[in-house]
C-alpha positions as CSV (number, residue, x, y, z in Angstrom):
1,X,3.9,-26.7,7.3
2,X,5.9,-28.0,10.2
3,X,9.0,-26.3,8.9
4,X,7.0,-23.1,8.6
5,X,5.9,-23.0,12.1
6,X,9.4,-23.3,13.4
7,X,10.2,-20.7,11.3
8,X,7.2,-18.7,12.4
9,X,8.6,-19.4,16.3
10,X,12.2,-18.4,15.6
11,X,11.2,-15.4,14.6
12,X,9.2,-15.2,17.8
13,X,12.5,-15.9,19.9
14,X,14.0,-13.6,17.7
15,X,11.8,-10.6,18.0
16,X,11.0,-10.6,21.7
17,X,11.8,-6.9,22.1
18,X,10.2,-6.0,18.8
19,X,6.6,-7.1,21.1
20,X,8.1,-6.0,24.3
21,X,9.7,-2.0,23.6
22,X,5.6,-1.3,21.8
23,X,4.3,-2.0,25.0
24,X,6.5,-0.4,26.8
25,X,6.1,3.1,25.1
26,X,3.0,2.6,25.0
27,X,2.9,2.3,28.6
28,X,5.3,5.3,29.2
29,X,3.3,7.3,27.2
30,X,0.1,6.2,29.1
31,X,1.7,7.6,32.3
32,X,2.8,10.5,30.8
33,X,-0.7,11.9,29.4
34,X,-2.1,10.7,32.9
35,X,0.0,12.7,34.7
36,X,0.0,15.5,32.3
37,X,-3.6,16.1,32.1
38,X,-4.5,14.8,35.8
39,X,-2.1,18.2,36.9
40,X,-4.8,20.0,34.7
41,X,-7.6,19.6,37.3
42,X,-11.1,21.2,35.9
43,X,-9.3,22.8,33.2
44,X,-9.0,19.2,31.8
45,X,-12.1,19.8,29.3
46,X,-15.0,17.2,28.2
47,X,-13.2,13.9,27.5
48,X,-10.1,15.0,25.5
49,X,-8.3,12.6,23.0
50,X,-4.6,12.6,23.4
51,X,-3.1,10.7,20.7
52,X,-0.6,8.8,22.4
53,X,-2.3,5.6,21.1
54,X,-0.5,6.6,18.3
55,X,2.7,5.1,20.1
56,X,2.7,1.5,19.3
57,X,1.5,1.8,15.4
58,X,4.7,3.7,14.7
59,X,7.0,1.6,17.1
60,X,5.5,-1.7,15.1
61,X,5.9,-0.1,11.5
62,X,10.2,0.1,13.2
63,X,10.1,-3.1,14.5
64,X,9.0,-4.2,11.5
65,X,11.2,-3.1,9.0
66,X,14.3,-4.3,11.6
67,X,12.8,-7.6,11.8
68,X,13.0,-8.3,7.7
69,X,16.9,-7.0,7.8
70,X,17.9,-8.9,10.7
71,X,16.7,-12.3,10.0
72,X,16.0,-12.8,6.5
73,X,20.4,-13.4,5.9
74,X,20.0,-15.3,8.7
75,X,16.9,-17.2,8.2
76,X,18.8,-17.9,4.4
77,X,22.1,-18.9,6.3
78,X,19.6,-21.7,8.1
79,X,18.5,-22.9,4.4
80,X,15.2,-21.4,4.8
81,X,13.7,-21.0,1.5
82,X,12.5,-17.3,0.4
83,X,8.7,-18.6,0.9
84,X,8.8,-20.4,4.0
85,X,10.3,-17.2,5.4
86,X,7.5,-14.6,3.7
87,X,4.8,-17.6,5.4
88,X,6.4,-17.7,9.0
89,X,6.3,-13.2,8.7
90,X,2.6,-13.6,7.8
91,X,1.5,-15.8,10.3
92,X,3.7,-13.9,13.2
93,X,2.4,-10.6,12.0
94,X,-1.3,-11.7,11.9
95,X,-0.4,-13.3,15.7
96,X,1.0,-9.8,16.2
97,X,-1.7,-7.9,15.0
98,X,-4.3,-10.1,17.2
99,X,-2.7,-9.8,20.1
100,X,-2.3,-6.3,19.9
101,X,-6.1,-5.9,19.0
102,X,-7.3,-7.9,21.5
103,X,-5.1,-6.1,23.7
104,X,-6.5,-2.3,22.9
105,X,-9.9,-3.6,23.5
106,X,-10.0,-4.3,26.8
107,X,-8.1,-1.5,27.9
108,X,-11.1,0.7,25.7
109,X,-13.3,-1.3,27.9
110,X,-11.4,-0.7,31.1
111,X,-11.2,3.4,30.2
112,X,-14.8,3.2,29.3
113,X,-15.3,1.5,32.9
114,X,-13.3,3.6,34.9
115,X,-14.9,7.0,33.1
116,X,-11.5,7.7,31.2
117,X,-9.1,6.5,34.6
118,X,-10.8,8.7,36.5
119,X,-10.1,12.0,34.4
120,X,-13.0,11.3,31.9
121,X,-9.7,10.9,29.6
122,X,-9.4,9.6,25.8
123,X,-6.4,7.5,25.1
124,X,-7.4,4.0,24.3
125,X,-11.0,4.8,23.1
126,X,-11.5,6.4,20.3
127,X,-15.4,7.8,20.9
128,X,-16.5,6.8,17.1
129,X,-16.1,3.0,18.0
130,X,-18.1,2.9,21.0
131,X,-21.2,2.0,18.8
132,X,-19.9,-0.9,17.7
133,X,-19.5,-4.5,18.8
134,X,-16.0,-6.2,20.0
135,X,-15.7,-8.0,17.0
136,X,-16.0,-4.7,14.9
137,X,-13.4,-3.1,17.5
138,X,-11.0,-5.2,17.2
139,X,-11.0,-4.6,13.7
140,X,-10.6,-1.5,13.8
141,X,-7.9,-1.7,16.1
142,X,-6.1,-4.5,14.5
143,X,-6.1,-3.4,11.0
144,X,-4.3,-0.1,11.4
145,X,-2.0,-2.2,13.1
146,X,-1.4,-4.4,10.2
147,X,-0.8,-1.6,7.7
148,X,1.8,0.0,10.0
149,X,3.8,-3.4,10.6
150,X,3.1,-4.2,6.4
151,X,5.1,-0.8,5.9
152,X,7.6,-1.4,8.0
153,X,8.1,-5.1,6.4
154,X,8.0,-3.3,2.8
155,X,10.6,-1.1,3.6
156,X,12.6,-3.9,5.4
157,X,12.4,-6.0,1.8
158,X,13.2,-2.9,-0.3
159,X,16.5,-2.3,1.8
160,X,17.7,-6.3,1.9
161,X,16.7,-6.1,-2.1
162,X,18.2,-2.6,-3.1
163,X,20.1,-1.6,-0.1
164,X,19.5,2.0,1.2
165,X,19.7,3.4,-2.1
166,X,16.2,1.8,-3.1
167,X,14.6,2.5,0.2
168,X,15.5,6.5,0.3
169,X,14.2,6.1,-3.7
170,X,11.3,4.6,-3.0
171,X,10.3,7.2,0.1
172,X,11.4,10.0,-2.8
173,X,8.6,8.2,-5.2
174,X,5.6,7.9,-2.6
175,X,6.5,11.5,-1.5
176,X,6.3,12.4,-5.4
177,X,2.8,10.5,-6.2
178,X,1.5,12.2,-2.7
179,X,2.9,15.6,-3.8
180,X,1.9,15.4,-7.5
181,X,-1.7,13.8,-6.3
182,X,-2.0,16.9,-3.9
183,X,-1.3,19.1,-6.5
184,X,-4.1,17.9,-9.1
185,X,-6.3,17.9,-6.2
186,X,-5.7,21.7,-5.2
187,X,-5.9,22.9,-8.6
188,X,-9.3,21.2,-10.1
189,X,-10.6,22.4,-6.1
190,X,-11.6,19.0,-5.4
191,X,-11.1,19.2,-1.7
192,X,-14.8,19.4,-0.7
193,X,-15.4,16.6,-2.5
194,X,-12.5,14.9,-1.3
195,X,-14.0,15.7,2.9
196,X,-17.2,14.8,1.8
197,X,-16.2,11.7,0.5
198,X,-14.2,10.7,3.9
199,X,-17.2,12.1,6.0
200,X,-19.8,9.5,4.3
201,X,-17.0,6.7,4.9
202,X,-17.9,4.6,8.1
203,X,-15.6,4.0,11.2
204,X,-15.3,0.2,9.8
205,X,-14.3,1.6,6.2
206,X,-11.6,4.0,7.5
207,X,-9.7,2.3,9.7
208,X,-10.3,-1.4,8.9
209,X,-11.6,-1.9,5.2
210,X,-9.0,0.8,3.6
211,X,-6.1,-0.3,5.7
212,X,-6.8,-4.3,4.9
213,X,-6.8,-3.1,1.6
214,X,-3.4,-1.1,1.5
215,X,-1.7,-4.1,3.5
216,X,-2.6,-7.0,1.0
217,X,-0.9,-4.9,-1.4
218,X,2.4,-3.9,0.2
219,X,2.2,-8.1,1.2
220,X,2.4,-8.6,-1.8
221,X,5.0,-5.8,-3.0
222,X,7.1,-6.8,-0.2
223,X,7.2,-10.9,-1.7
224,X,7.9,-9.7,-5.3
225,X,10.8,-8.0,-3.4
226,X,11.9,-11.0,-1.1
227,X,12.0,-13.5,-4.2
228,X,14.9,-12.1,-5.7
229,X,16.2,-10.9,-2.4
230,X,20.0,-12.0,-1.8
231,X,21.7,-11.9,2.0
């Protein structure tokens, strides 16, 4: 266990920007939306969302796909084993993935405090969560955030396994199964069903229970990939 920790706080050292350049965008785009809709005056609307949260979900899917192909050869050149490696990942992503949550919360809280900075602004809140209790908010904040870096690792696994070759086939074969899934749907008109279904799932269900869900498996995709991974 000790080994794994020192693992787990290598990669730390080693991925200081991969915590750093997600708050930073997200920060940038913060002040960007500000300014944006605070030159709007009255013409702002009634509590507009802006999306920008989306920021740091995408910049921690990059950082963690960069993070698998930069230090797995080099965690192997330290005689790391495969699992001690996939461990240390877990626990820093988890530790990631809190921290980030916690995070988001209390800037929701401060938006909510400050009636949306002042501009009765959207970008941290979400509105839908605002019935529910911190310990429910911070699962719905962390878990999207666990699916996006559990993507990222996937595809980081895929390319140190099959090189770029497997990664651009295996975007080709989720683009398929979407496609092909899309398809079946449009032509049995099950799209009604298919809103109606999302409209009787909760807040919790959508963007914690689903997501969990989606990242256990791509965890444990990503090990079958690692194991017979070679620098």
């Amino acid at each position: 266990m000790n080994r794994v920790l020192a693992v787990a706080r290598l990669q730390a050292v080693g991925r200081r920007d991969g915590l750093l350049w997600p708050l930073v965008i997200l920060g940038i785009a913060f002040a960007v939306n500000l300014f944006v809709f605070g030159s709007m005056g009255d013409e702002i609307g009634d509590r507009p969302v802006t999306g920008g949260l989306a920021s740091v979900y995408i910049t921690g899917l990059a950082f963690g796909a960069v993070a698998v192909a930069q230090q797995f050869p080099f965690a192997l050149g330290l005689s790391v084993t495969r699992r001690e490696f996939a461990i240390a990942l877990g626990l820093f992503t988890l530790a990631q993935t809190a921290i980030y949550a916690v995070l988001l919360v209390v800037l929701q809280a401060v938006e909510h405090a400050t009636d949306g900075w002042g501009l009765r602004l959207r970008f941290f809140g979400l509105g839908l969560i605002d019935g529910y209790g911190v310990p429910t908010q911070l699962l719905i904040y962390g878990a999207p955030m666990l699916l996006m870096s559990l993507i990222g690792i996937t595809l980081g696994t895929v390319y140190v396994r099959w090189r770029t070759n497997g990664v651009f086939g295996g975007i080709c074969a989720v683009v398929l199964v979407l496609g092909l899934a899309a398809g079946l749907v449009t032509k049995y008109g099950r799209w009604p069903a298919v809103g109606d279904w999302l409209a009787d799932q909760s807040a919790l269900s959508l963007f914690a229970g689903w997501p969990s869900l989606v990242a256990v498996l791509l965890a444990l995709l990503s090990w079958t990939a690692l194991r017979r991974a070679t620098p």
